[in-house]
N, C-alpha and C positions, 0 to 999 in steps of 0.2 A: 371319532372316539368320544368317551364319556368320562368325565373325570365325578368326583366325588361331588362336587359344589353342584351339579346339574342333576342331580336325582329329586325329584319331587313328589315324595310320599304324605300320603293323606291315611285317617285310620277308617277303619272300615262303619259303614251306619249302621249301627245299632237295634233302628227303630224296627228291624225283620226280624228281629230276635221274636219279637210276641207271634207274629206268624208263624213263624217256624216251631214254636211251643206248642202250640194249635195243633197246628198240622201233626205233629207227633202223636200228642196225643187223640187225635181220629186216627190214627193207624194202630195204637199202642194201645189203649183206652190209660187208666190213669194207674196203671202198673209199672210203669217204668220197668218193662221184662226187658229191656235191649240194652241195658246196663251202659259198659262204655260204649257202646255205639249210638245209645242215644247222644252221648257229649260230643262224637266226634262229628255227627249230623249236624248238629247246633253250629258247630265251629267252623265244618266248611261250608252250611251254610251261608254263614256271616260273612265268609271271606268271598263267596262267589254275590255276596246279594241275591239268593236265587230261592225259592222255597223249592226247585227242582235239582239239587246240586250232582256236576256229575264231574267226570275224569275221562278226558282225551287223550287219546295220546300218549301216556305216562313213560315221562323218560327219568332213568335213571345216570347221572352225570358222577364218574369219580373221575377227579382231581388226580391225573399220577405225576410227582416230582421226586428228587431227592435233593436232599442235603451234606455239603462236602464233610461237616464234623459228624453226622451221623455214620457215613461213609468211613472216614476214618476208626468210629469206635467199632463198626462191624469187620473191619478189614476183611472188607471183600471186594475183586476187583470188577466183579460185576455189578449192578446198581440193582439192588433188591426189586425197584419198580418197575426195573425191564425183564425182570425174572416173571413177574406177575402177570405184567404185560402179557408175554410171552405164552404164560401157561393158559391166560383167556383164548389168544389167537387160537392155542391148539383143540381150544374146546373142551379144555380139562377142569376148569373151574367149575364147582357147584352153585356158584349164585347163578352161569349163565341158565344151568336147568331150571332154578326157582323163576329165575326172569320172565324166561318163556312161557313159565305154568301162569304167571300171573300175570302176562301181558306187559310186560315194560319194556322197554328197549333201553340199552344201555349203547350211551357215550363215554368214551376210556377219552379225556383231554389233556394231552401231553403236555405240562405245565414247566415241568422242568426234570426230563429224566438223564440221568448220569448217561446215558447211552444213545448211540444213532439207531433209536428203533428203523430206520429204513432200512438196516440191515439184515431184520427179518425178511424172509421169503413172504410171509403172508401177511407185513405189513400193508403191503399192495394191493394184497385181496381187501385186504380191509380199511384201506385210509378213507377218507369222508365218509360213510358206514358205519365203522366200529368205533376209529380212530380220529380225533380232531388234532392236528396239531398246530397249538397257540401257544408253542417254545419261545422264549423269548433269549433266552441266555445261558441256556444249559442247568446244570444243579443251583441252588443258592450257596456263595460259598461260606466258609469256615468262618463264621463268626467268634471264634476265640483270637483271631489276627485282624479280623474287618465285618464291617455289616454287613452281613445277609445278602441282600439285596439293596439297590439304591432308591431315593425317595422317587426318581423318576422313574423307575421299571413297578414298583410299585403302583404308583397313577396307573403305566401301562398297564400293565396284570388285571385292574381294576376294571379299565374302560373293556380291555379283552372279556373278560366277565360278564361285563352286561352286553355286550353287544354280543355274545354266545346266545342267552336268554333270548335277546331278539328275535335271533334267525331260526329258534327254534319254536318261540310263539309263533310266528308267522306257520310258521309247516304246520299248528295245530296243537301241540300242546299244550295244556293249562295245567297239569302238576307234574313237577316234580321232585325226584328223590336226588341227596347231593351225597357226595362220599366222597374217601378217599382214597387212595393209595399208592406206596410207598411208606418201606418202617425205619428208612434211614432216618425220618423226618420226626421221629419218638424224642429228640432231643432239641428241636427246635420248638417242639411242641410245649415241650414241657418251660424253658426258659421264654415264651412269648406269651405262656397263661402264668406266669410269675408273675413278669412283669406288667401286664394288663390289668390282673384281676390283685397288683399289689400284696403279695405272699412273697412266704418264701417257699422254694421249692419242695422240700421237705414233708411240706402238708399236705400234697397233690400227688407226690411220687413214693408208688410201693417198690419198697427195693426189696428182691425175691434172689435175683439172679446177678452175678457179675457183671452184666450188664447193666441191669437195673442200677448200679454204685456208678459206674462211670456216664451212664446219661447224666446223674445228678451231680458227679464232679463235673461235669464240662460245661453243665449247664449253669451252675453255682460260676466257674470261670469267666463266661460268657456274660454275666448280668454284673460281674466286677468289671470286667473289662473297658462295657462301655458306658458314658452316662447315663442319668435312669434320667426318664421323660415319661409325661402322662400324651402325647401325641403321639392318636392312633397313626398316623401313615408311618413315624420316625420307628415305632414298636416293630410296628411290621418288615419295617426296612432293618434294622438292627439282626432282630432274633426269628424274623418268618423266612416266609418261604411263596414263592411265583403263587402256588395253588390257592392259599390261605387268602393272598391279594385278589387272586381271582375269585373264591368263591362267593370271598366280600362283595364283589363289582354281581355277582349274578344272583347274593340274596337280595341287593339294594335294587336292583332291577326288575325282579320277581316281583317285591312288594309295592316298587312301583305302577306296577301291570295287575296290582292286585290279585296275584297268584298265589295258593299256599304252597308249602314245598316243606317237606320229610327230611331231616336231617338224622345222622347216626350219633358214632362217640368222636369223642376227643375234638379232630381236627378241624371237623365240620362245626360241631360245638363252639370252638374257639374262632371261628372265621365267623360266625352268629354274635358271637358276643363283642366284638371287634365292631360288627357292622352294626350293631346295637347302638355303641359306643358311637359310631358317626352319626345314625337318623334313630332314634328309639322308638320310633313305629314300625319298625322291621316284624320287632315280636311278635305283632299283630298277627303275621302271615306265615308267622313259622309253627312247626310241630315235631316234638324230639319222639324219636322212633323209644330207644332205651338210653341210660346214662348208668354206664357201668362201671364205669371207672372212678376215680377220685376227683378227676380234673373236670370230668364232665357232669359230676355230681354239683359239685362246689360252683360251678357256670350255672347249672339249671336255679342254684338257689340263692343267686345272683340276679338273675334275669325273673327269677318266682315262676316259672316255666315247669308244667305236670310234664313224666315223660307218659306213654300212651301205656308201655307195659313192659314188665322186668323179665324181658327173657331172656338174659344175662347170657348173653352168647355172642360171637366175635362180631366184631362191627367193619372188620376185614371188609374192604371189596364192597361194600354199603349193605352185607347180609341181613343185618339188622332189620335197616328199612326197607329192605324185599320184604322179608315175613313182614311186617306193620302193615306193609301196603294194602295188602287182602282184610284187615278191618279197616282201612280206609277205602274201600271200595264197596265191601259190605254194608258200610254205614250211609254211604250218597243208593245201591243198593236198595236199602228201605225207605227212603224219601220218594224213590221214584215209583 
């Protein structure tokens, strides 16, 4: 397993940058006509060291967990992430159409869902396939009584994370897209980008809907409840959640391997800034699809992070970073 102290990230050499300028411009002349895609050229250039930069493979990784106080504010006895779950298996989701159009393969990694997905019928059909499961402990529990998660499941979650990364470089892949799902988890999200990015909740969360009032009462609950600490792993242990630990362990690992990888909103957002927070060469190798939100606005301009483009649309299910991906393809596309 891998714990956080054993990641050995370096930033990417720079000195190909002038090549890659070049090269452009022989394929462009000095019109800069390929507007974002020349940026995005330049950037996974940089990241692959390659004046040839391409895309393998492309897997799409969402994160499914839930959380017991989000659970409670939805009272519902089914776990929203095994609803979702569910409705992928039966092939009724829209991103898996996008997927296919665009070549990606998508990994659902069962992080912590309120339920025994084995108890689908066609979890079967699709376990190592569709479905990874790297469940450690079932939901995170209710942080208004106890933390989250413990500093040691945490670690685990982490090294599960990169060692996910691994077994999937090895089969061939060099990018990928991270997501999440699961919306019980809207209220842990919200009390672990407080407390990280130091706010108060209030300036991050749009209250629309009755709900929207009780994520922020519980979450306001939850950051009284327990002491405040600037240590990443105790944050996470407190107020996250399995996926958030894990996503952390598989960007640190990524930019280990010198990979770029596509992130969306919110939760992906906050497990970035998190892993930021442990090695800050991470940034290096990462690329925000859109930032729609408030939480993931106020991260990007934290981190000083461009998102690629505003296509303000749900970040659900990693939809976001499907559409992104085809100008990320586009872009390696014109180099070759």
């Amino acid at each position: 397993m891998t714990n956080r102290n054993q990641f050995n990230l370096k930033l990417p050499d720079k000195r190909i940058l002038g090549a890659l300028e070049d090269k452009l411009d022989r394929i462009q002349g000095k019109s800069s006509r390929y507007g974002l895609l020349e940026k995005l050229a330049l950037r996974i250039g940089l990241i692959q060291q390659s004046l040839n930069p391409i895309i393998q493979n492309p897997v799409l990784l969402l994160f499914a967990g839930d959380h017991q106080t989000g659970l409670k504010i939805l009272n519902d006895p089914v776990s929203p992430a095994a609803r979702r779950v569910h409705k992928i298996f039966m092939d009724e989701a829209p991103m898996l159409k996008l997927a296919r159009r665009v070549g990606v393969n998508i990994k659902i990694v069962d992080c912590g869902v309120h339920y025994p997905l084995e108890g689908f019928i066609d979890y079967w059909i699709h376990s190592g396939s569709l479905i990874l499961n790297r469940k450690i402990k079932g939901s995170a529990r209710d942080f208004i009584h106890e933390a989250s998660i413990t500093t040691q499941e945490v670690h685990q979650a982490i090294a599960l994370g990169a060692d996910l990364i691994n077994n999937l470089y090895y089969s061939g892949t060099n990018v990928f897209l991270i997501g999440h799902l699961g919306s019980s988890c809207r209220v842990s999200t919200l009390a672990l980008a407080a407390s990280t990015l130091e706010i108060d909740p209030h300036e991050i969360q749009i209250t629309i809907e009755a709900e929207d009032e009780l994520l922020l009462k519980y979450a306001q609950l939850a950051l009284k409840k327990h002491p405040k600490t600037r240590d990443v792993i105790n944050q996470i242990a407190i107020w996250g959640t399995y996926q958030i630990a894990m996503m952390v362990g598989a960007m640190l690992k990524l930019a280990e391997k010198e990979l770029f990888f596509l992130v969306d909103d919110n939760e992906s957002l906050i497990a970035l800034y998190t892993a930021w927070k442990l090695h800050p060469e991470v940034i290096e190798f990462a690329m925000v699809a859109q930032n729609t939100s408030k939480i993931s606005r106020y991260i990007c301009d934290c981190l000083k992070i461009d998102r690629i483009s505003n296509f303000n649309i749900t970040a659900d299910e990693g939809f976001g970073a499907l559409t992104c991906f085809q100008l990320l393809q586009s872009a390696c596309d014109i180099m070759s």
